[in-house]
FIFI-289216 format. One record per atom (N, C-alpha, C): x, y, z. Coordinates in steps of 0.02 Angstrom, whole numbers, padded with zeros to 5 digits, always signed. Layout:
BEGIN
XYZ...
***
This chain:
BEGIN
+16729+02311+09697+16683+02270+09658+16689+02197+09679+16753+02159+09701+16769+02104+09693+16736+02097+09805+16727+02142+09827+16711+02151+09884+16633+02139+09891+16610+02151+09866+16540+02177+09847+16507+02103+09806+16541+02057+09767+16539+02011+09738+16544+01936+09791+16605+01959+09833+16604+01909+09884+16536+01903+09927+16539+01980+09957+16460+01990+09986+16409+01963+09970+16377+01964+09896+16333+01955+09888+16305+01866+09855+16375+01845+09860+16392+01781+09849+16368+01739+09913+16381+01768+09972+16373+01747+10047+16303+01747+10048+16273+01814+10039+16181+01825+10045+16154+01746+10007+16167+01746+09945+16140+01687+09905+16165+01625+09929+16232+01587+09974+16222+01555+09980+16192+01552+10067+16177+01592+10097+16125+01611+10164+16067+01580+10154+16041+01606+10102+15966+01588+10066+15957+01528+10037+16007+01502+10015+16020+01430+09998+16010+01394+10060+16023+01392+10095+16029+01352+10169+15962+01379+10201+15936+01418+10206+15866+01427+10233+15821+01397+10183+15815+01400+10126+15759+01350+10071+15775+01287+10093+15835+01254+10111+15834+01188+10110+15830+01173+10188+15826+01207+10254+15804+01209+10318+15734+01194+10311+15696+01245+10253+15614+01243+10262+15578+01179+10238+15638+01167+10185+15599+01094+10155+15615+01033+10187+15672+01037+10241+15657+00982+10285+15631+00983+10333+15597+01038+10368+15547+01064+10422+15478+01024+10384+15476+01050+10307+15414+01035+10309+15380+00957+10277+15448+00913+10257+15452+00855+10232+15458+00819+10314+15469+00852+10364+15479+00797+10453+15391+00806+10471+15353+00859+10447+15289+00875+10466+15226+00822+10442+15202+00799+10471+15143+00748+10468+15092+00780+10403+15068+00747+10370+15041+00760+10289+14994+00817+10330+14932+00786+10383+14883+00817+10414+14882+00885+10435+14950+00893+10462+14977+00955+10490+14975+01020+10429+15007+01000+10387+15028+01029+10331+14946+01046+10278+14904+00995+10265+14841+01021+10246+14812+01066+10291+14808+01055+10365+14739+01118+10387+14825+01195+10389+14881+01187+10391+14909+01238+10369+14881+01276+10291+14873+01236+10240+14877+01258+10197+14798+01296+10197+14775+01241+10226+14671+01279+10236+14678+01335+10266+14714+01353+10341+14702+01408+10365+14742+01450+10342+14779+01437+10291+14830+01498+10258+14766+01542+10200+14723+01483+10161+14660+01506+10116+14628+01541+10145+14617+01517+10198+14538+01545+10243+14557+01612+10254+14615+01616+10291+14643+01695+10319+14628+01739+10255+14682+01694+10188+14680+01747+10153+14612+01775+10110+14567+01719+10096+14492+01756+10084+14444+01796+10146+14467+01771+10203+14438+01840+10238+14467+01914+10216+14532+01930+10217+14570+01962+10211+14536+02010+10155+14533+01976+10091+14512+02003+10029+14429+02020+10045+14398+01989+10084+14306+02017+10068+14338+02063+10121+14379+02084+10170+14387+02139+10234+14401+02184+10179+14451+02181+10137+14462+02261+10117+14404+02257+10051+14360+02212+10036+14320+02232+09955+14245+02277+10023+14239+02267+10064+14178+02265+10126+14209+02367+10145+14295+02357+10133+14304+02431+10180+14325+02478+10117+14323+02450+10064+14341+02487+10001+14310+02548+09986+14344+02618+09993+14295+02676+09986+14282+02676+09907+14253+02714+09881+14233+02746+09819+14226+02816+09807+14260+02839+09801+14252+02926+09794+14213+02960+09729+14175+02976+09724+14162+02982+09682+14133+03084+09672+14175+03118+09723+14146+03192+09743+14207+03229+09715+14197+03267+09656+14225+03312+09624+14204+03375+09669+14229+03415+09695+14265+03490+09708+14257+03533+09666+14240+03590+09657+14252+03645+09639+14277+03706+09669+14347+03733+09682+14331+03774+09723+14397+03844+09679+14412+03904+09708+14445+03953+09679+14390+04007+09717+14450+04065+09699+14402+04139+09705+14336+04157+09693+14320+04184+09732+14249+04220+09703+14254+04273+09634+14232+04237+09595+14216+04273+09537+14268+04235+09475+14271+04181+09501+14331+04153+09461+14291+04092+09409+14199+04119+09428+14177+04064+09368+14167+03990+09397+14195+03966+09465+14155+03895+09466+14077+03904+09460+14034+03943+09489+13968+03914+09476+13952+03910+09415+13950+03947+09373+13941+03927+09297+13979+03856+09262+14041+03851+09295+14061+03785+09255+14020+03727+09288+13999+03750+09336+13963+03698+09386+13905+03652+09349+13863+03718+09333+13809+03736+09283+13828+03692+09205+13853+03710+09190+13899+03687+09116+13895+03616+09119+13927+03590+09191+13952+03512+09200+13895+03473+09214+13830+03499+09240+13762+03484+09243+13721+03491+09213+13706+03551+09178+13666+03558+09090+13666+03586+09034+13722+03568+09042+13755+03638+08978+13758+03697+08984+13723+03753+09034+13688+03812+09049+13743+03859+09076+13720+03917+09094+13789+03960+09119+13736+03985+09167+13652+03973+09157+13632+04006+09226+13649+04085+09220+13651+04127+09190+13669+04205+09175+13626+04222+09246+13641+04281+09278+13615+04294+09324+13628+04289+09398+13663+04234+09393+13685+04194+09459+13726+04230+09482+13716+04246+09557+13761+04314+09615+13824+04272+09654+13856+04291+09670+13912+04250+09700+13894+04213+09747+13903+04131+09749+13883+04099+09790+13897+04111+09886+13858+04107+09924+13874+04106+09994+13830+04026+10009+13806+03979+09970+13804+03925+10007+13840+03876+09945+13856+03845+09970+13888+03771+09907+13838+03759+09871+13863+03748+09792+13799+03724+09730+13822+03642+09744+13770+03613+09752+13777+03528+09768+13726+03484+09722+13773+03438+09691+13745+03384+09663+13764+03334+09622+13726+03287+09621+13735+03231+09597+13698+03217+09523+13744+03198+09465+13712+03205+09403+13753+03170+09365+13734+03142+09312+13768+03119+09238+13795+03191+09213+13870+03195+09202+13891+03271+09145+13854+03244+09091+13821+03309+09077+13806+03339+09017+13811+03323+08942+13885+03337+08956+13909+03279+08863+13897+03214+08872+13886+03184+08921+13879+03110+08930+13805+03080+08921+13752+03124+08956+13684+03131+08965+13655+03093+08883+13661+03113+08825+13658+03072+08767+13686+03007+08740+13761+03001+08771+13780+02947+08764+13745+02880+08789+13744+02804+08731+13716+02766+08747+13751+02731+08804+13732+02661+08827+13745+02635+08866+13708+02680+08960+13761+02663+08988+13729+02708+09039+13786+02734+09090+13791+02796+09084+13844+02825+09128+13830+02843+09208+13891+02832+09202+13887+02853+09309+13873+02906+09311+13831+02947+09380+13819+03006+09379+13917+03021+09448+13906+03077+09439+13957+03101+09501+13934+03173+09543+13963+03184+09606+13955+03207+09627+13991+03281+09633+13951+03338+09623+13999+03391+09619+13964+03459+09665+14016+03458+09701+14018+03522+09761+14056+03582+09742+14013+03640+09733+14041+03723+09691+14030+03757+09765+14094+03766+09811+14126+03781+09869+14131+03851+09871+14098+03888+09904+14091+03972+09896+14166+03980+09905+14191+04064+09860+14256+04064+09859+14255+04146+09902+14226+04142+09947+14230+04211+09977+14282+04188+10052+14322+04226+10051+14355+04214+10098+14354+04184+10173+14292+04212+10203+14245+04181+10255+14219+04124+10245+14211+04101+10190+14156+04040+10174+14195+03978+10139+14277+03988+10158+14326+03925+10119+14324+03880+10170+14336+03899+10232+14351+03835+10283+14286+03793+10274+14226+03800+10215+14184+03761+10223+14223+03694+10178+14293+03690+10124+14304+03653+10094+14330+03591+10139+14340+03624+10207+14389+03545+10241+14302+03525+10257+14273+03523+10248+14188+03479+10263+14185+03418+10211+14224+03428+10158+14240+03397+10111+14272+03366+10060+14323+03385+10093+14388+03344+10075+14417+03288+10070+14390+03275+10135+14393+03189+10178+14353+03129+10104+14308+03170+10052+14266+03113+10025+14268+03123+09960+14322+03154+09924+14336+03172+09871+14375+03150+09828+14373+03146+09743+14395+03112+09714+14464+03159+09694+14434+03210+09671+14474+03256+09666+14453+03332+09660+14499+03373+09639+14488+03432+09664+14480+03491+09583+14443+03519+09560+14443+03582+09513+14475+03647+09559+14515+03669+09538+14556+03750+09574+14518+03794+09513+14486+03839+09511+14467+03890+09451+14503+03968+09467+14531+03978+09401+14561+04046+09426+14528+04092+09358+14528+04136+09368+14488+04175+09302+14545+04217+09273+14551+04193+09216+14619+04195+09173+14613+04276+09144+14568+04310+09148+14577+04384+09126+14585+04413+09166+14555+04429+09251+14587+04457+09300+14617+04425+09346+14683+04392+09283+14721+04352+09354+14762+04405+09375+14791+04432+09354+14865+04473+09380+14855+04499+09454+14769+04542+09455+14763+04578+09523+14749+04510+09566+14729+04464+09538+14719+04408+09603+14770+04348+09633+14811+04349+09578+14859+04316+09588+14893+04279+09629+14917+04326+09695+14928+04326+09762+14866+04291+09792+14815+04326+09797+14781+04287+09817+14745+04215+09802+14751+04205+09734+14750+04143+09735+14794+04073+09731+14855+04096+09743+14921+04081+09762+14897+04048+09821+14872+04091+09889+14872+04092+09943+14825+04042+09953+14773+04040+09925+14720+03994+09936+14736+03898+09912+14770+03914+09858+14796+03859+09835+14837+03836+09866+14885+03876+09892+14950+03836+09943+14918+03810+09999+14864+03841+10007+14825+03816+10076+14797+03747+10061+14763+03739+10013+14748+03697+09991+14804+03610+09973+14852+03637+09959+14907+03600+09933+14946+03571+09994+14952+03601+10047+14980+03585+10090+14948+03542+10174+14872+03534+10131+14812+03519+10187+14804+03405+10196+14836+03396+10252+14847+03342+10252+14785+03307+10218+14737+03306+10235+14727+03253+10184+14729+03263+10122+14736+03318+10084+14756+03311+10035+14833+03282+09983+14868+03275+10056+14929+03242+10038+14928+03182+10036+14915+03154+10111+14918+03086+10140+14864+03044+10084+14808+03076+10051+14777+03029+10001+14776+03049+09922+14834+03103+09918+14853+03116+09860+14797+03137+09810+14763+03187+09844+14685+03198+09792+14714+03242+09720+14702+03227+09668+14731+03254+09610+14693+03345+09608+14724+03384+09589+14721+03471+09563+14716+03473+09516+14681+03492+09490+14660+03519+09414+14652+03585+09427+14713+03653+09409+14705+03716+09398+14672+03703+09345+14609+03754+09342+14584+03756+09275+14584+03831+09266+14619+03863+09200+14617+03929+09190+14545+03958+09134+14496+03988+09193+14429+03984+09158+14419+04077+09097+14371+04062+09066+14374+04133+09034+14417+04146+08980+14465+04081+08953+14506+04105+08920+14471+04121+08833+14422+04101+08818+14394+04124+08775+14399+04192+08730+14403+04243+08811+14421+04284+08799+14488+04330+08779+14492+04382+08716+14544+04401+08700+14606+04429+08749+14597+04434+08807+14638+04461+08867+14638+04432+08900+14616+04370+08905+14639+04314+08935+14706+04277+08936+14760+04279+09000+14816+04270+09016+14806+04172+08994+14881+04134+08958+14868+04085+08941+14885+04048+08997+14876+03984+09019+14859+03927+09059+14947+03919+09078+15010+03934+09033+15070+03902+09028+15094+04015+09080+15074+04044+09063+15083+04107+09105+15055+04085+09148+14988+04084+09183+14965+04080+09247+15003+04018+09275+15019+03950+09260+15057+03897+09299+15129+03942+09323+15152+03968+09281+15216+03994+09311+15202+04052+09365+15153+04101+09353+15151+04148+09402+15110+04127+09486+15107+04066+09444+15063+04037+09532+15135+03996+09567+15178+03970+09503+15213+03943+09565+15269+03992+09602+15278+04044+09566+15318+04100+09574+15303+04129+09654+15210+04123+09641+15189+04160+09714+15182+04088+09759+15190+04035+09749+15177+03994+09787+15261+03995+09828+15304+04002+09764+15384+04007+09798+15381+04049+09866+15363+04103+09856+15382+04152+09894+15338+04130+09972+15292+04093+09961+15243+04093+10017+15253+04049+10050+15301+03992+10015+15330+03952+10062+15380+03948+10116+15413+04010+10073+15474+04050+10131+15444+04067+10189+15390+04123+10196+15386+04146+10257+15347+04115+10283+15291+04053+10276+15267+04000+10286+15285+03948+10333+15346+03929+10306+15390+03874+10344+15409+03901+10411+15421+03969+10428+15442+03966+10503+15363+03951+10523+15314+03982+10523+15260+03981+10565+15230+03915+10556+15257+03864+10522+15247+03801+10509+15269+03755+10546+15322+03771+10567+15392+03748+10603+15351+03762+10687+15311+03816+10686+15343+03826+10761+15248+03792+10786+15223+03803+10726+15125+03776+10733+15124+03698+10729+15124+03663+10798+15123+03578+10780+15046+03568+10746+14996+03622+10734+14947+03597+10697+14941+03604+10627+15011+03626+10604+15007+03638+10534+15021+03570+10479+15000+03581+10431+14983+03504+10394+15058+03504+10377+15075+03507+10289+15136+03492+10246+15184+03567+10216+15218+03548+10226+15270+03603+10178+15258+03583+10106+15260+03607+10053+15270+03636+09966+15341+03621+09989+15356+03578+09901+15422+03598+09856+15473+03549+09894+15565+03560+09871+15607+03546+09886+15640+03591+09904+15675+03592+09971+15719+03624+10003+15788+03654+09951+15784+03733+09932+15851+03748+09880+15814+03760+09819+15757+03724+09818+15754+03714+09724+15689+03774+09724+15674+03809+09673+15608+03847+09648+15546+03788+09655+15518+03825+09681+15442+03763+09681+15419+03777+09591+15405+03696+09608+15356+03709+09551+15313+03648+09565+15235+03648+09532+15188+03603+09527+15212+03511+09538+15266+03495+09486+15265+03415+09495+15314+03403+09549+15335+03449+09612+15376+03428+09653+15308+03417+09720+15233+03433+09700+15203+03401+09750+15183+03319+09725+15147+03324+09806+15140+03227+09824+15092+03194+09774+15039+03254+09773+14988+03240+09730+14996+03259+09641+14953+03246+09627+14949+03251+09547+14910+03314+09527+14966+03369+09490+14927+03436+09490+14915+03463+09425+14892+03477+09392+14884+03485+09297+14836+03558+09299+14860+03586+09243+14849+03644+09230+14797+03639+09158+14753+03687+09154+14708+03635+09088+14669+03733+09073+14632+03741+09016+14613+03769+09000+14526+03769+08995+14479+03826+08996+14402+03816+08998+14387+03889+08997+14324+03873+08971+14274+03941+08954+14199+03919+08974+14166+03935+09040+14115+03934+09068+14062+03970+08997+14073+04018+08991+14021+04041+08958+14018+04003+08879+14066+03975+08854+14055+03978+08796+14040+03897+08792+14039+03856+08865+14028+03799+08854+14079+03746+08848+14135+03787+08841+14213+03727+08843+14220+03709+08896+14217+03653+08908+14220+03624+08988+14245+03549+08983+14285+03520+08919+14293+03454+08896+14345+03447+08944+14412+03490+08942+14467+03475+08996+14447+03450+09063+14389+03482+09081+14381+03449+09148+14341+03399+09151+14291+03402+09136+14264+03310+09097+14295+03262+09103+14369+03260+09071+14415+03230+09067+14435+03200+09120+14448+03266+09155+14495+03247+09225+14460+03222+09270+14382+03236+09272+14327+03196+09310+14346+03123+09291+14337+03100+09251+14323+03052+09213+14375+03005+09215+14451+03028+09218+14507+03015+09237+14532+02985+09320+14468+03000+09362+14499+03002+09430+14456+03011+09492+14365+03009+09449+14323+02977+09485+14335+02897+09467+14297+02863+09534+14312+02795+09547+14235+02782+09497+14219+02744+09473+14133+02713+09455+14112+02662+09476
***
């Protein structure tokens, strides 16, 4: 301690002797010198500030994406006019658009509209989500909370894909699992499905990491090395939330829109 005290006794008086170096550098300097310093120190720094207000993105593109049959197009529907659209066949092109939500649509004043992309969840038709990633605020995951058990795995798989996809790291786009359908009486709860996804996400990281290891085109590893994965050991911000497409509950994600689009 008494080592450590000396040390840091030395640092402070180091720094002592450089403040009083600068102020006689800048008390020997001609008044003139010292004003266009101080001008071109302003000038730089208001360029500086209109450069990044000029390169400042705005995200404002909410995601929808999960399994086929897991209910994004209806919440889609929901988040655009209240509607569930009955009828609607499993998407094979993206539902796209730009709109004021729904619960907001009455509210006075005047709300931002946002942008929301419902990402076909058929296996062939996911690599359409990296088209859109790059411009996104954040992300809806939908899993359909009554036949999760048989899908499980697979949507484990889709999600880790998702989770581990550089830009989704490097700009930290927030996850919102949303467990849809729970309305219903056999509907698995939101605090079961978080655990059984990270359970399958555990396992997928194991055999993952070698072919990760040896693929220089692979994005990020999941989790901490030793420890059980779970959700808050990623980069990004991942929340687990509850919804019912059909019955119109769709406030949780509202929320999270609302939370983490830019306006």
């Amino acid at each position: 301690m008494e080592q450590w005290n000396q040390q840091l006794e030395s640092w402070i008086h180091e720094v002592r002797h450089w403040i009083h170096e600068v102020r006689q550098w800048i008390q020997q300097q001609p008044q003139e010198q010292l004003y266009i310093a101080v001008a071109v120190l302003l000038v730089t720094s208001v360029f500086l500030l209109l450069l990044r207000a000029l390169t400042y993105k705005k995200y404002n593109t909410v995601l929808l994406a999960g399994l086929s049959g897991s209910g994004k197009t209806t919440l889609f529907y929901q988040l655009r006019d209240g509607t569930t659209h009955q009828g609607t066949v499993t998407s094979m092109e993206p539902n796209e658009g730009t709109f004021i939500l729904h619960s907001e649509s009455t509210k006075k004043g005047k709300p931002k509209p946002v942008h929301v992309i419902d990402v076909p969840g058929h296996s062939r038709l996911r690599p359409m989500l990296d088209n859109y990633l790059a411009q996104a605020a954040c992300l809806v995951f939908v899993v359909d909370a009554v036949d999760f058990l048989p899908n499980c795995r697979a949507a484990a798989e889709y999600l880790y894909d998702i989770l581990t996809k550089a830009v989704v790291v490097k700009r930290r786009i927030p996850v919102h699992i949303v467990c849809n359908k729970t309305d219903k009486v056999t509907a698995h709860s939101k605090e079961f499905i978080k655990k059984q996804l990270e359970k399958e996400i555990d396992k997928l990281r194991t055999s993952r990491t070698a072919i990760s290891e040896a693929d220089v085109s692979s994005d990020f590893t999941l989790g901490i090395a030793g420890e059980p994965f779970a959700f808050s050991q990623c980069q990004n911000k991942v929340t687990v939330a509850e919804a019912s497409g059909l019955s119109g509950e769709v406030s949780q994600i509202e929320q999270f829109i609302r939370e983490h689009v830019r306006l």
